[in-house]
Backbone and ligand atoms as CSV (ligand in chain L), in Angstrom:
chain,resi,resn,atom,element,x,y,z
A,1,UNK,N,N,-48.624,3.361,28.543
A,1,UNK,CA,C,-49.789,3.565,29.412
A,1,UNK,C,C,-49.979,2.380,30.350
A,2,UNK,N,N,-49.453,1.248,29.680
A,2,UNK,CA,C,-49.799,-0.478,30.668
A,2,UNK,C,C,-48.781,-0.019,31.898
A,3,UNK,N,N,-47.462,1.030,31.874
A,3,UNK,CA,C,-47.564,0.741,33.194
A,3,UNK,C,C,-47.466,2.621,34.177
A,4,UNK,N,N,-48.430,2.748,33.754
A,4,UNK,CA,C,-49.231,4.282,33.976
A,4,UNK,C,C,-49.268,4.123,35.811
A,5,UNK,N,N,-48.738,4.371,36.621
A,5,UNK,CA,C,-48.931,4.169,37.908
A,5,UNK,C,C,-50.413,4.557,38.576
A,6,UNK,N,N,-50.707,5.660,37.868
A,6,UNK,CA,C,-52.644,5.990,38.142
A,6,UNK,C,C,-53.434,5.250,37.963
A,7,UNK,N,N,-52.774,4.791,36.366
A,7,UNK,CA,C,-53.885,3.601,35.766
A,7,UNK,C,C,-54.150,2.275,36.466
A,8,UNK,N,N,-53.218,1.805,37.390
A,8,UNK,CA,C,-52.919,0.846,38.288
A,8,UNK,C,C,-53.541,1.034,39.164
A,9,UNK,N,N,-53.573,2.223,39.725
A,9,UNK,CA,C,-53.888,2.372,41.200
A,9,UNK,C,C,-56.044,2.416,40.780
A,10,UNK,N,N,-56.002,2.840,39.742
A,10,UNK,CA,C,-57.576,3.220,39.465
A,10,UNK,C,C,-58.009,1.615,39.284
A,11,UNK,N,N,-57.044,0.679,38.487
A,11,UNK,CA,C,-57.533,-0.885,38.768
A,11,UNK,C,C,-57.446,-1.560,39.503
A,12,UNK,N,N,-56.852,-0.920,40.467
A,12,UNK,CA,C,-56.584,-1.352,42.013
A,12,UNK,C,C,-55.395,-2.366,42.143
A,13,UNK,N,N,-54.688,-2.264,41.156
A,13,UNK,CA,C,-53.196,-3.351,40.729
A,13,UNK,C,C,-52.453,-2.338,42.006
A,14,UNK,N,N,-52.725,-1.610,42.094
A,14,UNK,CA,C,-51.768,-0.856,43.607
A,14,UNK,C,C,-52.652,-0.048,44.563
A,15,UNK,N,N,-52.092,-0.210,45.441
A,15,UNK,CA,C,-52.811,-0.023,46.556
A,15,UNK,C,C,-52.673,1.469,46.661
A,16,UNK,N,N,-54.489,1.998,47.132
A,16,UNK,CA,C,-54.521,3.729,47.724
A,16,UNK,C,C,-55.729,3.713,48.612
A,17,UNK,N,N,-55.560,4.771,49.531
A,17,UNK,CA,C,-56.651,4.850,49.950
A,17,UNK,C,C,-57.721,6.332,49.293
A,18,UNK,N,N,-58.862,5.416,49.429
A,18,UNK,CA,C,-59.935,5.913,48.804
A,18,UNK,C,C,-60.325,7.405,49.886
A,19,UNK,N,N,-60.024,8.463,48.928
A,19,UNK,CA,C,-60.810,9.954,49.578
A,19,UNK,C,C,-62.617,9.810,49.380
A,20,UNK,N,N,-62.431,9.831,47.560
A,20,UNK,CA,C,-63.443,10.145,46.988
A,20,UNK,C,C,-63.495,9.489,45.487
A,21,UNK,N,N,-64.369,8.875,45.162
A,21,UNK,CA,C,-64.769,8.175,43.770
A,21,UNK,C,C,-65.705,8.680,43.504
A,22,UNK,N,N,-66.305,8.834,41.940
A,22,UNK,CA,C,-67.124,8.817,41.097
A,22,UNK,C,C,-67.476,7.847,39.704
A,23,UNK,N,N,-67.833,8.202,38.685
A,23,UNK,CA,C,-67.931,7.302,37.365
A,23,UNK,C,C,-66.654,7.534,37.187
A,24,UNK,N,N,-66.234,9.200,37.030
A,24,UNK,CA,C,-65.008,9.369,35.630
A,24,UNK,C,C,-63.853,9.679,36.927
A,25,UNK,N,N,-64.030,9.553,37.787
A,25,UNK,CA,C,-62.796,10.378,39.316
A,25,UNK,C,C,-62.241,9.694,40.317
A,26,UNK,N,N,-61.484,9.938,40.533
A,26,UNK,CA,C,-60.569,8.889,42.102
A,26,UNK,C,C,-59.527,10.286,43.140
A,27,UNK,N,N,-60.174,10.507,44.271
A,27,UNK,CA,C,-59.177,11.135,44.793
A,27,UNK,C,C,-58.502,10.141,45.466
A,28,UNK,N,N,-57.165,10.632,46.041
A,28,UNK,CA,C,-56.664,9.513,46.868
A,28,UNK,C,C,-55.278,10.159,47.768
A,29,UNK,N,N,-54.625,10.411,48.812
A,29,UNK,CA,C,-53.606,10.873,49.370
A,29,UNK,C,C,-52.230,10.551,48.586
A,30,UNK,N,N,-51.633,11.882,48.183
A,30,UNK,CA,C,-50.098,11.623,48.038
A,30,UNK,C,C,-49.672,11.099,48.638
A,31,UNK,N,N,-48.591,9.872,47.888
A,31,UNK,CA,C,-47.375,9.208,48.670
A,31,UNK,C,C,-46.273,10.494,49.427
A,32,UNK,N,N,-46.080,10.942,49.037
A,32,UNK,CA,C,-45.418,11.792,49.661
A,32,UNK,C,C,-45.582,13.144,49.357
A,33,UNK,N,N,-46.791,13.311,50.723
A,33,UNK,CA,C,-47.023,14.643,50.753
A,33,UNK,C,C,-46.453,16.037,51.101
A,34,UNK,N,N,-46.914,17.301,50.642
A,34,UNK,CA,C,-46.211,18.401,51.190
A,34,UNK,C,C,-46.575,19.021,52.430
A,35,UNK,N,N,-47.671,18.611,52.678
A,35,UNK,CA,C,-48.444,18.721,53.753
A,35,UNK,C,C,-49.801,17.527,54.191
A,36,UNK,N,N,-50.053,17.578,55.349
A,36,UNK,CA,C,-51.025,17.086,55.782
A,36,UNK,C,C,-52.158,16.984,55.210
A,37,UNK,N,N,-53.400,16.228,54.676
A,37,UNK,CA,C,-53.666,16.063,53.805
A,37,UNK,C,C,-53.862,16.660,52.227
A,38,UNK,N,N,-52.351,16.307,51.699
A,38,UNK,CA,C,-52.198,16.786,50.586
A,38,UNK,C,C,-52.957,15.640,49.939
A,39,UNK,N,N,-53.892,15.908,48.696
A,39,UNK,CA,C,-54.909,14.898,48.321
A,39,UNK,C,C,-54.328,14.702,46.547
A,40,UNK,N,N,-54.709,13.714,45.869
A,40,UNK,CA,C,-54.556,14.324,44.504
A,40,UNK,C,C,-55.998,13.684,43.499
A,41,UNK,N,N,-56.333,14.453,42.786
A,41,UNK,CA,C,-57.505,14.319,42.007
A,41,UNK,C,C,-57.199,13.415,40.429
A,42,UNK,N,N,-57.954,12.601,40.099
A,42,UNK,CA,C,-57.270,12.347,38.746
A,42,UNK,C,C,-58.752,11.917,38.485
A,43,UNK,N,N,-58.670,11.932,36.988
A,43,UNK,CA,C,-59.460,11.048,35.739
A,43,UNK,C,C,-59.248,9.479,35.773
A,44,UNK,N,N,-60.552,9.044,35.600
A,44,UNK,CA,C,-60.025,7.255,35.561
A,44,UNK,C,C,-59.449,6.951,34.291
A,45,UNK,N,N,-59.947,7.871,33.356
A,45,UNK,CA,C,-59.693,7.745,31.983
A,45,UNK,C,C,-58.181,7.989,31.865
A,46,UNK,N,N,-56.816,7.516,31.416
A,46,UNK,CA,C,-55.738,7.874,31.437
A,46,UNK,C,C,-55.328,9.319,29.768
A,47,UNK,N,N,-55.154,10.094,30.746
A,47,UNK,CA,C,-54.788,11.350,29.867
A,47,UNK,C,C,-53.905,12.125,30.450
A,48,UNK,N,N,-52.715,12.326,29.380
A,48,UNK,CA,C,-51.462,12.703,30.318
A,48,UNK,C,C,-51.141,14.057,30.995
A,49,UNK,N,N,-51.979,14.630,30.068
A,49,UNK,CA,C,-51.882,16.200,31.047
A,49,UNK,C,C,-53.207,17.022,30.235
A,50,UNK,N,N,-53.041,18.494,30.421
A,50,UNK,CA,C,-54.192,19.469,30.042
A,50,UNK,C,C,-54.363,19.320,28.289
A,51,UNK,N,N,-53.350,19.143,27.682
A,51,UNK,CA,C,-53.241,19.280,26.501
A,51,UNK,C,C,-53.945,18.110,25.577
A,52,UNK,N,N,-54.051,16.991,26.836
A,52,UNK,CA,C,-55.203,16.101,25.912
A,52,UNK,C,C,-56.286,16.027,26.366
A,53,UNK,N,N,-56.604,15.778,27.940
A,53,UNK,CA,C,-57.597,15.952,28.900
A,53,UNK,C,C,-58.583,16.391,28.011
A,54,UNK,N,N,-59.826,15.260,27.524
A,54,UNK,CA,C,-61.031,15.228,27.084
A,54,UNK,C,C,-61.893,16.236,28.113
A,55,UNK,N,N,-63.012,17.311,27.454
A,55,UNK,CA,C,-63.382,17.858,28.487
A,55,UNK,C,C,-64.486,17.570,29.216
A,56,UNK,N,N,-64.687,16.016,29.039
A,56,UNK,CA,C,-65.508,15.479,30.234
A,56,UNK,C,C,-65.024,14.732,30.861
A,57,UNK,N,N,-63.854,14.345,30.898
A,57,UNK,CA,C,-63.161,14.322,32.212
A,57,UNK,C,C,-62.396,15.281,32.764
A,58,UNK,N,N,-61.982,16.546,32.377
A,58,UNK,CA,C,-61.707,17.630,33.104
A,58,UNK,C,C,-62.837,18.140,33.816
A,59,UNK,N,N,-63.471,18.367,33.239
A,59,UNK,CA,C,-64.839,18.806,34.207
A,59,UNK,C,C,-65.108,18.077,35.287
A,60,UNK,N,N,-65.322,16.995,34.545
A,60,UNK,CA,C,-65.354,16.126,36.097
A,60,UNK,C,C,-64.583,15.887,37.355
A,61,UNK,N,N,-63.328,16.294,36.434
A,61,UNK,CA,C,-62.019,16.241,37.895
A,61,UNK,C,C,-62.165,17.432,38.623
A,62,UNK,N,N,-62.479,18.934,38.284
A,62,UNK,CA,C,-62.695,19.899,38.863
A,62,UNK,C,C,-64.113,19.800,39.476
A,63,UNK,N,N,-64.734,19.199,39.131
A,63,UNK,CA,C,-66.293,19.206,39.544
A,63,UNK,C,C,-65.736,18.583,41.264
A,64,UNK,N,N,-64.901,16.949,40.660
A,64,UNK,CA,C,-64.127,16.617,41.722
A,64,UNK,C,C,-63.551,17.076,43.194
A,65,UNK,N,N,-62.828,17.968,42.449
A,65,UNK,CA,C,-61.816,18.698,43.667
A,65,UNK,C,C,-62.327,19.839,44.343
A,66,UNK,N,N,-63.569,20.483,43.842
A,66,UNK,CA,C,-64.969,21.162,44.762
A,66,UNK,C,C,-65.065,20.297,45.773
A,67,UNK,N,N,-65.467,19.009,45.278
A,67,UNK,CA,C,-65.963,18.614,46.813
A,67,UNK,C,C,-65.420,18.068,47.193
A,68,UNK,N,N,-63.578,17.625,47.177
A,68,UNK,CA,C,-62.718,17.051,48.032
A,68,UNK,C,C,-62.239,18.479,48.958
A,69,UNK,N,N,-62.358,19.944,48.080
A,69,UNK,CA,C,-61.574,20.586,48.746
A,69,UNK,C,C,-63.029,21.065,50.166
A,70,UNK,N,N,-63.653,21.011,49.526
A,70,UNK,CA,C,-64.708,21.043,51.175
A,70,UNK,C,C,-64.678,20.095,51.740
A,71,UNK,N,N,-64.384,18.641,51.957
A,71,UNK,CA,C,-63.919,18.036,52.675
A,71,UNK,C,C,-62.492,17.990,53.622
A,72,UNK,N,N,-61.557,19.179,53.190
A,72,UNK,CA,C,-60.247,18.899,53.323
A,72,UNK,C,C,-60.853,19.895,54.487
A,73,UNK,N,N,-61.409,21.220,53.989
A,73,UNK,CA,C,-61.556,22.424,54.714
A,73,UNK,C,C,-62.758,21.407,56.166
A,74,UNK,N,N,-63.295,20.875,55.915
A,74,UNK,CA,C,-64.072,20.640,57.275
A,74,UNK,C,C,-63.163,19.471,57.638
A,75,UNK,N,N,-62.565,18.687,57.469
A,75,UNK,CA,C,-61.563,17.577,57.941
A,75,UNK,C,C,-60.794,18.089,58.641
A,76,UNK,N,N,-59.926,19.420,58.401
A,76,UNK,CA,C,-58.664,19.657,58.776
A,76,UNK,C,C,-58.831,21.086,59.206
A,77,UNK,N,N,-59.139,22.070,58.618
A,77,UNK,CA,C,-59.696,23.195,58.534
A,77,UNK,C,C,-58.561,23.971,58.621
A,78,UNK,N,N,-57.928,24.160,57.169
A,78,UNK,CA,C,-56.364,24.660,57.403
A,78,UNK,C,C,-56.562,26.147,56.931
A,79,UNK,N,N,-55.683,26.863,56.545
A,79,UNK,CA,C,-56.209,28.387,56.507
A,79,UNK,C,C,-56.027,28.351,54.636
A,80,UNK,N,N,-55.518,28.194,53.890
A,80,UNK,CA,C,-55.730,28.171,52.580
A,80,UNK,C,C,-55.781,26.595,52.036
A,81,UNK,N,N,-55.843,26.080,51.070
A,81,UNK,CA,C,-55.452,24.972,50.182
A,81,UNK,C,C,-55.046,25.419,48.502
A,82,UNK,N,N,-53.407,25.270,48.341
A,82,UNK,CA,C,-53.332,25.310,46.828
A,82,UNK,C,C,-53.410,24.252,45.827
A,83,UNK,N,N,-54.425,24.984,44.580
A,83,UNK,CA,C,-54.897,23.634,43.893
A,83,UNK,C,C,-53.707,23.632,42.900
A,84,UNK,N,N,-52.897,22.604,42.751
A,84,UNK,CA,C,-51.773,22.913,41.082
A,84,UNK,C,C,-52.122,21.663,40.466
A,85,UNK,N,N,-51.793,22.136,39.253
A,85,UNK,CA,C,-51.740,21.066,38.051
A,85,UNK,C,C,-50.447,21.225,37.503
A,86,UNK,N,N,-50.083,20.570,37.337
A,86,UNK,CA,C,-48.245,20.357,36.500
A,86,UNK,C,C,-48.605,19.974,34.681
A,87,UNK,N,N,-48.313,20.531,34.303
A,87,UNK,CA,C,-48.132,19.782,32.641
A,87,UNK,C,C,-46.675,19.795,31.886
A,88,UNK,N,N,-46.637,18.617,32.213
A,88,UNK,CA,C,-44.924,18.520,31.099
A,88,UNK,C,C,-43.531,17.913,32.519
A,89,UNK,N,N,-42.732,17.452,31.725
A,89,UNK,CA,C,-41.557,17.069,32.880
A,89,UNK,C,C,-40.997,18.253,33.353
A,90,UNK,N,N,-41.082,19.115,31.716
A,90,UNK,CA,C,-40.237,20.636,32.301
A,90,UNK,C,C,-40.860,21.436,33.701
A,91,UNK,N,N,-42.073,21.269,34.418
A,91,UNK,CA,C,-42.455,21.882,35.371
A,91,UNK,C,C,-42.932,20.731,36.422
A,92,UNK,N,N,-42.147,19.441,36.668
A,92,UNK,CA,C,-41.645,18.867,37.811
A,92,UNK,C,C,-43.468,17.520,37.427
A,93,UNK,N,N,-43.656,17.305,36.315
A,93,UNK,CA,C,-45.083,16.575,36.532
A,93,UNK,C,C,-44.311,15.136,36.334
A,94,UNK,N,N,-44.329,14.127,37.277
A,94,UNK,CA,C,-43.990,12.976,37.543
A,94,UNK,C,C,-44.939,11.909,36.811
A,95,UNK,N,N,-45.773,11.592,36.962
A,95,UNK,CA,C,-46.346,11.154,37.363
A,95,UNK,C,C,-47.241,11.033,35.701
A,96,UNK,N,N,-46.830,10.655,34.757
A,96,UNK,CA,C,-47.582,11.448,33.510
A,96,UNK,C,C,-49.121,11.112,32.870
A,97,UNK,N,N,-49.914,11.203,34.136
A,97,UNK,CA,C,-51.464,11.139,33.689
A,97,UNK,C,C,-52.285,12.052,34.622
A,98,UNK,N,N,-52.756,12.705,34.254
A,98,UNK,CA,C,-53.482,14.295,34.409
A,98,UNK,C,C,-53.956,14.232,36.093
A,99,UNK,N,N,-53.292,14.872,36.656
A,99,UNK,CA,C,-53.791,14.811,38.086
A,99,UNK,C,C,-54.186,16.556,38.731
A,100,UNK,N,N,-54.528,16.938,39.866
A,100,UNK,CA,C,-54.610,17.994,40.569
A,100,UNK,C,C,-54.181,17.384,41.873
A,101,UNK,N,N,-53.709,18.142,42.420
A,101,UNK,CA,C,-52.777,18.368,43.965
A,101,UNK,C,C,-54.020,19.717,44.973
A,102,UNK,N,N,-54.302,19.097,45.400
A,102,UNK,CA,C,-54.608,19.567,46.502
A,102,UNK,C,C,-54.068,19.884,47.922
A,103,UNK,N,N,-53.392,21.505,48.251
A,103,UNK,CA,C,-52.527,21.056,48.974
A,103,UNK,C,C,-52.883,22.182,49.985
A,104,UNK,N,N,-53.481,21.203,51.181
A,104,UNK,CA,C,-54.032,22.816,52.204
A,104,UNK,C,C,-52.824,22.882,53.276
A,105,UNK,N,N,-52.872,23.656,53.714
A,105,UNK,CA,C,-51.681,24.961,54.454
A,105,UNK,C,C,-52.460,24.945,56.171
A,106,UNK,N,N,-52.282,23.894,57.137
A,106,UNK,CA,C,-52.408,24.146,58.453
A,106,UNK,C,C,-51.819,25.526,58.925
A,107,UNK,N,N,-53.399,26.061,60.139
A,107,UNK,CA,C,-52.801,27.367,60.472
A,107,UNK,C,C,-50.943,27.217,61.450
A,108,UNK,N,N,-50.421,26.034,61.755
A,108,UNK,CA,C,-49.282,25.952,62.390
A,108,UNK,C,C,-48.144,25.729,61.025
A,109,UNK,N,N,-48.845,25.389,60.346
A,109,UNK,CA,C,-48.015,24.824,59.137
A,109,UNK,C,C,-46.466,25.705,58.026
A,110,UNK,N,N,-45.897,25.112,57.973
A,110,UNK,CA,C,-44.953,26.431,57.401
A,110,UNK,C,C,-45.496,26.695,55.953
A,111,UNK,N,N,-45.040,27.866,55.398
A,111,UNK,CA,C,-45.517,28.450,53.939
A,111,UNK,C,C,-45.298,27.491,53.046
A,112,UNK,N,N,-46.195,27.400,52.140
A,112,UNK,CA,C,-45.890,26.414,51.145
A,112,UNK,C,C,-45.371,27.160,49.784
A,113,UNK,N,N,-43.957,26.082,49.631
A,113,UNK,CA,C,-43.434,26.621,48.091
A,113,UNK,C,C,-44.418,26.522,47.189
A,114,UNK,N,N,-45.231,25.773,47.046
A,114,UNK,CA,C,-45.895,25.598,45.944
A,114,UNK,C,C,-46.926,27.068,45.711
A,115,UNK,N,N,-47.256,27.508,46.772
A,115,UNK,CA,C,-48.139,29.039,46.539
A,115,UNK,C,C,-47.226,29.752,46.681
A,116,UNK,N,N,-45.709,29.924,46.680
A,116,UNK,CA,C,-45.104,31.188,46.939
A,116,UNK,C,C,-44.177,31.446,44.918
A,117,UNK,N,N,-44.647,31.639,44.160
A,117,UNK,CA,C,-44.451,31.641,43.008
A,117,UNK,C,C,-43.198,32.931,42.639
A,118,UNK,N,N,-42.709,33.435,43.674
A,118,UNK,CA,C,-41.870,34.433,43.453
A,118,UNK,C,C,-41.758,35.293,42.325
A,119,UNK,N,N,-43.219,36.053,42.252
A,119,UNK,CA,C,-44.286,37.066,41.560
A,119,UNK,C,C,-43.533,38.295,41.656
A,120,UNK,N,N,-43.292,38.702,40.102
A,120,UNK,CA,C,-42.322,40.160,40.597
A,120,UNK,C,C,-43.245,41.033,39.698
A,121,UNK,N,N,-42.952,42.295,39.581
A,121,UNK,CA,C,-43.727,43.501,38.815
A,121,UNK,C,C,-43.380,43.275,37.231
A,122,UNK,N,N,-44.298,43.366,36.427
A,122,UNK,CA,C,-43.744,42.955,35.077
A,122,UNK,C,C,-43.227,44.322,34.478
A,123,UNK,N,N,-42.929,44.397,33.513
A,123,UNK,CA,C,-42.973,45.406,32.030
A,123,UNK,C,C,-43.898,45.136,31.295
A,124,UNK,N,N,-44.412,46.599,31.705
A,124,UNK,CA,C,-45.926,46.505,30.985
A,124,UNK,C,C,-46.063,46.427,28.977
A,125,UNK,N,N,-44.832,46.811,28.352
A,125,UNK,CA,C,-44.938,46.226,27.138
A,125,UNK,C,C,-44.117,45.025,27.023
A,126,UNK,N,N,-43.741,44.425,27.728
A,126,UNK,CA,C,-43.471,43.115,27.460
A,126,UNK,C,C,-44.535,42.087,27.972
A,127,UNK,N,N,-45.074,42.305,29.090
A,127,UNK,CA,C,-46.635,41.840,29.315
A,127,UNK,C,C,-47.632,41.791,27.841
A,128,UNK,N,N,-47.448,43.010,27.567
A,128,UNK,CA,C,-49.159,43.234,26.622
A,128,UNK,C,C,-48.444,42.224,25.393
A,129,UNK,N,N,-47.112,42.345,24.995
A,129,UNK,CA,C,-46.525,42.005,23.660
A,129,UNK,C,C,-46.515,40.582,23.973
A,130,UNK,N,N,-46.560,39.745,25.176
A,130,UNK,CA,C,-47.121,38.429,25.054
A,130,UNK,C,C,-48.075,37.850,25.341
A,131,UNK,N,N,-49.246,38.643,25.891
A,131,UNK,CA,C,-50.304,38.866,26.061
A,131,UNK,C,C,-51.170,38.802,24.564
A,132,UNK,N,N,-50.560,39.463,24.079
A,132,UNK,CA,C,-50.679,39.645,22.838
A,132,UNK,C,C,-50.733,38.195,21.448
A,133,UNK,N,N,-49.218,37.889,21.832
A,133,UNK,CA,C,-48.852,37.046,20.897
A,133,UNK,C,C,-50.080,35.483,21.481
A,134,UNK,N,N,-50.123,35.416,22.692
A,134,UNK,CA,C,-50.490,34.103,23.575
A,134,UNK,C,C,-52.374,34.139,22.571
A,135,UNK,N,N,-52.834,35.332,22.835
A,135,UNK,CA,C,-54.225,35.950,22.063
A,135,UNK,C,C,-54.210,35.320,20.706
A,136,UNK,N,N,-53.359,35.656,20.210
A,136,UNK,CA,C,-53.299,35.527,18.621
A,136,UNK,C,C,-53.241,33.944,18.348
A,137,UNK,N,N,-52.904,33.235,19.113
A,137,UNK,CA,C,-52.788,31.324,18.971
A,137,UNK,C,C,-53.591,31.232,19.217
A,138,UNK,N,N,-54.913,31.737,19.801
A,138,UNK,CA,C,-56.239,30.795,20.786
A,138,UNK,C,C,-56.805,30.601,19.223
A,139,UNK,N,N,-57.262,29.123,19.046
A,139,UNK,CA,C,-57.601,28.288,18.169
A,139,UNK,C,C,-59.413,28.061,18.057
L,1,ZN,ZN,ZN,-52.715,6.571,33.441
């Protein structure tokens, strides 16, 4: 965690620029964004993804990204913004302390991979049968 790159940047051991702060929140611009202000939301508290994320600092990070993403929309005023969260290396999360991506879509802007999820028609008993099984774990 001592060398958590968020955790740094939230003690100011590295340099960001400030979107938006709170008690428990820090937005701040991707280093390398996918678009024009692509923003990212985090917890000051270091928690590495959804699976530990205390839920008062999740709340607070979404409470968060309400009002960064109305700032993005009157800043820039792009035609959508996709919000993602990554959990795990297996789905590309770098970065390993709980963040949101804020990523709005200028009306000139090209399509963003990140909203194009290449969504196909399921099988409806293979749907319900993990639908199913996913039901049966909720704790
Ligand atoms: Zn951290």
């Amino acid at each position: 965690m001592e060398e958590c790159t968020f955790c740094k940047i939230v003690k100011g051991e590295i340099p960001s620029f400030k979107i938006y702060e709170d008690e428990y929140t820090l937005a701040f611009p991707d280093i390398n964004p996918v678009s024009e202000g692509h923003t990212l939301v985090i917890p000051k508290r270091h928690s590495e993804n959804l699976f530990e994320i205390p839920a008062e600092d999740l709340i607070a990070v979404h409470q968060a990204t309400q009002i960064v993403i109305h700032a993005i929309q009157n800043a820039l005023n792009p035609i959508g913004v996709a919000v993602v969260q990554l959990n795990g290396k297996g789905v590309n999360q770098i970065i390993m302390h709980y963040h949101v991506h804020l990523v709005p879509r200028a009306a000139d802007g090209p399509p963003l991979v990140v909203s194009d999820m290449g969504a196909k028609q399921a099988n409806m008993d293979s749907l319900k049968q993990t639908a199913d099984k996913i039901a049966a774990a909720i704790k």
